[in-house]
N, C-alpha and C positions, 0 to 999 in steps of 0.2 A: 226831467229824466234824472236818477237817482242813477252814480255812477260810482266806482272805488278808487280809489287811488292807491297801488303798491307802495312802498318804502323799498326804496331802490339802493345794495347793497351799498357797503363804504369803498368809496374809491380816493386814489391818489392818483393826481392826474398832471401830468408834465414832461418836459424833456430831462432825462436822467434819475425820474423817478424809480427806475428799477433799482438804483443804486443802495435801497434802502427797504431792499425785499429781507435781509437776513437779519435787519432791526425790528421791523415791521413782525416776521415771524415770531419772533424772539419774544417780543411784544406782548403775542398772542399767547405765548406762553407754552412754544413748541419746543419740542427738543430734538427731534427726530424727523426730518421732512425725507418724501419720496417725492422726488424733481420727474415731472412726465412731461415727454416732450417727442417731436421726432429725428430723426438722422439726419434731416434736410436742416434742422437749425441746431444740431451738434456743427455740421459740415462749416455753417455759414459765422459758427464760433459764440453766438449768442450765448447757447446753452451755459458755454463754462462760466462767461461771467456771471450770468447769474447764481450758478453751483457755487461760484469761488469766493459770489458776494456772502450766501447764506454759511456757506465754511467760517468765514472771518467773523461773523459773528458768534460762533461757537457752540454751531450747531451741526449734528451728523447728518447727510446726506448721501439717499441710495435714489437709484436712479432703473426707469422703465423708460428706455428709449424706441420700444415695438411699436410706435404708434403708428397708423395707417389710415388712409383717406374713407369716408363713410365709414366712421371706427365699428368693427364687429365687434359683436357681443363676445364671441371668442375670446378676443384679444382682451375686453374689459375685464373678463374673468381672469384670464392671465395675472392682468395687472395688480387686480385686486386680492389674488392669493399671494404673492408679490410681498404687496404693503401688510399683508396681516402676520405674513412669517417673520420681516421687518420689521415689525413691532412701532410704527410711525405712527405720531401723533400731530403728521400735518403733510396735507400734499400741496405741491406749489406744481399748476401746469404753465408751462410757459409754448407758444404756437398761435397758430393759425385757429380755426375752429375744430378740428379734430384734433388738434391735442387738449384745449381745451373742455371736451365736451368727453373726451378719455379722462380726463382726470376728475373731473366733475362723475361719473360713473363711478370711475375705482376708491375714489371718495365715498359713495352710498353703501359700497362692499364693507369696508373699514365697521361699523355698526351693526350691520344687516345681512344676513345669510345670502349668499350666491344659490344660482346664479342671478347676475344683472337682469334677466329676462321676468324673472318674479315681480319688477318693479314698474314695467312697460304702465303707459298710460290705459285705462281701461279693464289693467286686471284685478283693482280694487286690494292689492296689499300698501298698507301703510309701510313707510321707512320710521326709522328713528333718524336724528341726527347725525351727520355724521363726522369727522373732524375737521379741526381747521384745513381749511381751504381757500389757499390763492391764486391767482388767475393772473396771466402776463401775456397780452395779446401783441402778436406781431404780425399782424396785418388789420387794417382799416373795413372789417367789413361784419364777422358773424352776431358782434355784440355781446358774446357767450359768456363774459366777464361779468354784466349784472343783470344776469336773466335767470329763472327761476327753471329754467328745462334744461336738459339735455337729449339730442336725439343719435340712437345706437341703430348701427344697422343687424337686423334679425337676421341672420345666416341660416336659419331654417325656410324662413317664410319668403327671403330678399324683398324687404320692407324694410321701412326707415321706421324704428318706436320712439315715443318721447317717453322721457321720463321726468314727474316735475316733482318739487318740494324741496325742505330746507337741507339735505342730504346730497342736493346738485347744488347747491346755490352759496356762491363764494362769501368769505366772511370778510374778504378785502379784492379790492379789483386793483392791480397797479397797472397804468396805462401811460407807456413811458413812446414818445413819437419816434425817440432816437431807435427803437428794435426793427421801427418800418422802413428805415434809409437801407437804398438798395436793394427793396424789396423787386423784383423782375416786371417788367410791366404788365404781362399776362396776368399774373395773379392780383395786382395791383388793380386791375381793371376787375378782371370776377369778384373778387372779395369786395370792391366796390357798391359796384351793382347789388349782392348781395344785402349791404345797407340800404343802398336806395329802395331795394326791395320791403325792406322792414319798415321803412318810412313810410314808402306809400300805401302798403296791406297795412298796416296798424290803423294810417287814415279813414280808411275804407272796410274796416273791421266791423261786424258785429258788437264785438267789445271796445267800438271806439268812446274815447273820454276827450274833453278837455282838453287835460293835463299832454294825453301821446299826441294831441292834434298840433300843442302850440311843439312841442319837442319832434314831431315828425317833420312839420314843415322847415321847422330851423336844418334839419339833419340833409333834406331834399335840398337848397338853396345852399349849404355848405357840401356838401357833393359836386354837383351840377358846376359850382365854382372853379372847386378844387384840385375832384377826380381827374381831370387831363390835364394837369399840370404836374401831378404826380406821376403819372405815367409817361410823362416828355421829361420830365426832371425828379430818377428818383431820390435824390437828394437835398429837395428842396425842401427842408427844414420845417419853412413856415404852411406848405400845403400839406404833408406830412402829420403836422399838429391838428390843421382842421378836418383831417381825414380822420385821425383817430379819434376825436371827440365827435363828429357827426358818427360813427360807428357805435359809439358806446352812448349818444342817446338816442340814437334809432334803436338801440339791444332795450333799452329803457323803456322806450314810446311799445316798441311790440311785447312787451314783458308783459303789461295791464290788458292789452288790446287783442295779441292773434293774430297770425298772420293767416292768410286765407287760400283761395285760390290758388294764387302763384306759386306758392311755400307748395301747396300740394301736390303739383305737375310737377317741381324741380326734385321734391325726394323725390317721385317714382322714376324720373328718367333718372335721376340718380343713382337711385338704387336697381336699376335696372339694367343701364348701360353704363355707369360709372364715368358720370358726366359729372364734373365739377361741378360743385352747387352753387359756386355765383353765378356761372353761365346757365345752369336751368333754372335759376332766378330771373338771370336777365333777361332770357327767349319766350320764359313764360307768364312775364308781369306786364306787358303788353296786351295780352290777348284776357287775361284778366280783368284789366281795368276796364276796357273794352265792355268786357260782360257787367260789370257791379254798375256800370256807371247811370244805366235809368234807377236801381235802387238808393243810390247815393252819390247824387249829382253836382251838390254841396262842398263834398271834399274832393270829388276831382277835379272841382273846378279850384281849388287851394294844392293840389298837385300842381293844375297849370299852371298859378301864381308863383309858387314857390320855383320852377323850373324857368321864370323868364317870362311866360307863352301870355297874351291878350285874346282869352275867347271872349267875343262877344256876347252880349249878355240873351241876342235873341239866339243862336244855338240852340238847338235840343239837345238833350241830356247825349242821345246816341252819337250825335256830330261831335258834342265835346268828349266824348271819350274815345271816338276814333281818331280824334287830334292830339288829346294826350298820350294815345298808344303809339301812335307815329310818332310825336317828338320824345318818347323813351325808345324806339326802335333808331330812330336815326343818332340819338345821342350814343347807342349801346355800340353801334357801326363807326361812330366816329374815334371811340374807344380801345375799338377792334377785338370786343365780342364775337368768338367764332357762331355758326350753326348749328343745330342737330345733323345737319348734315354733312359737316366735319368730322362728326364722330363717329359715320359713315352708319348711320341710321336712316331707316327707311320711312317714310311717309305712312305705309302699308302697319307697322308695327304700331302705330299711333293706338289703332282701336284695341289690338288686347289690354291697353294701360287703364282704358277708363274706368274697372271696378277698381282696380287700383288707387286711382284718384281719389274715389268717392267714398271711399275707404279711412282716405288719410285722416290723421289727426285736425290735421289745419280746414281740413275742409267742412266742416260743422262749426266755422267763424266765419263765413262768406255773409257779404250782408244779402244776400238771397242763395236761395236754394239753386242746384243746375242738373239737369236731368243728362241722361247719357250722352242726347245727342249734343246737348252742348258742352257737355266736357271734349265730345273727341272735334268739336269746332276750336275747340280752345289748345286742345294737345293739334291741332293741323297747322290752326295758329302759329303757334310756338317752333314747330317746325318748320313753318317756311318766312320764318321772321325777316 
């Protein structure tokens, strides 16, 4: 098999590494940065250090703080007329995955004529470059610091678009563990899974390699570790470290490979009912591996390794992927992963999603094809996880 290997952007990686974002910028030869970020990590005080690092280095700084969860294309247009009347020649986002994947956007604008929706995956317009761009992730989970997409929510269509190339795709990732202390445990847990998610679709990819196989599994077995240790102690420094570094080479391992299935059911409940995308990660990566696992038996049997689990080697493919769907469902439970049906979603609403699904981006990297009715097997799935 003949396979590629990405070059995966520059990161700095450690505790108090952000402390050397307005050097770093500086570096790159910026003079003018737009800091994106949202009100929840203005609130939590993040934000100024970072603003007050890149000030001291002696560079001007404006600020888009609209950011919003499934960032709307709306908003990226916003931002990006923003940065062009600004006159910046460098965005730093610092957040979760939606500030992250907002700035990564308002980035592509900077070069490239709005609106953002010109660039969706599939419409066949090239970008140009667009400027420097850093990424400061403070939470353990999207990876979106060295991955080559970004995904906007379509406010026409309520669909989740990706948009890929060098125009989304940071030219430094700082990944500092100290931004994730304190992070709440709810989110601590979704943003979680979310990785584990990336892990284990990239394994089980279409475009699975090598290279994401040996860096997926590492990402699944420092999770599985870590993850509830993080969320009993958000303070604890050294689980903190391994949470951010399985994040950002599970963002690595899915970069080359795709995410599949799972990734496909969590934007459309996403985007549909405005479910946090760790948790339609987590509700629907179950019922996923479940399905792929007679096409690729191989690697969920290195999910179970990776997770702890001894399936036996006579198993059938379908036994062992209803055993790895159950020990991801009861890990996600002991996490305290809510339901779909927390989100007071109905069971009944499952079947108008399926064109949806089959629709998505991620869903054309499944290692097998799924016809309707097993998509809405899989959206029932998910639902009554």
């Amino acid at each position: 098999m003949i396979t590629n290997f990405s070059r995966t952007v520059p990161v700095l990686f450690g505790p108090g590494s952000s402390l050397r974002t307005g050097l770093k910028a500086k570096k790159l030869g910026v003079k003018k940065v737009l800091c994106v970020y949202d009100r929840g990590i203005k609130e939590a005080g993040v934000a100024d250090k970072v603003v007050n690092n890149i000030k001291a280095a002696g560079l001007q700084v404006s600020i888009y703080d609209n950011v919003k969860e499934d960032p709307p294309d709306t908003l990226v247009d916003e931002g990006g007329e923003m940065a062009r009347v600004e006159e910046v020649d460098g965005i730093v986002g610092v957040g979760g995955g939606s500030a992250m994947d907002t700035a990564k956007a308002i980035n592509a604008l900077l070069n490239n004529p709005p609106p953002i929706g010109r660039y969706y995956v599939g419409t066949g317009n090239k970008q140009k470059p667009g400027k420097v761009l850093i990424l400061l992730p403070t939470t353990a989970g999207t990876g979106s610091e060295a991955t080559k997409i970004t995904v906007i929510s379509d406010t026409t269509t309520q669909t989740k678009k990706g948009i890929l190339g060098p125009a989304v795709t940071a030219s430094l990732a700082i990944v500092d563990p100290e931004l994730l202390l304190g992070l709440p445990p709810k989110i601590t847990a979704a943003t979680g899974m979310d990785a584990f998610s990336h892990a284990a679709e990239a394994l089980t990819s279409e475009g699975m390699n090598p290279m994401s196989d040996v860096l997926a599994e590492k990402a699944i077995a420092l999770i599985v570790s870590n993850l509830p240790q993080s969320i009993k102690d958000g303070s604890n420094l050294t689980a903190r470290t391994n949470m951010a570094f399985s994040s950002l080479i599970a963002g690595i391992a899915f970069n080359d490979t795709m995410p599949h299935w799972g990734h496909a059911i969590a934007h459309t409940v996403g985007a549909q009912f405005h479910v946090p995308h760790g948790v339609g990660c987590a509700v629907a990566l179950p019922a996923a591996i479940e399905f792929v696992a007679d096409a690729v038996p191989e690697k969920v049997r290195l999910i179970a390794a990776s997770m702890g689990l001894s399936p036996s080697e006579e198993q059938s493919p379908s036994e062992l992927g209803a055993m790895v769907a159950e020990a991801i469902r009861n890990f996600c439970r002991e996490i305290g992963i809510p339901s779909l049906k927390d989100f007071k979603i109905n069971e009944d609403s499952m079947g108008r999603l399926i064109k949806r699904v089959l629709a998505d981006d991620c869903a054309m990297f499944g290692p097998k094809r799924a016809s309707s009715d097993q998509v809405l097997k899989m959206l029932e799935k998910a639902h009554n996880y």
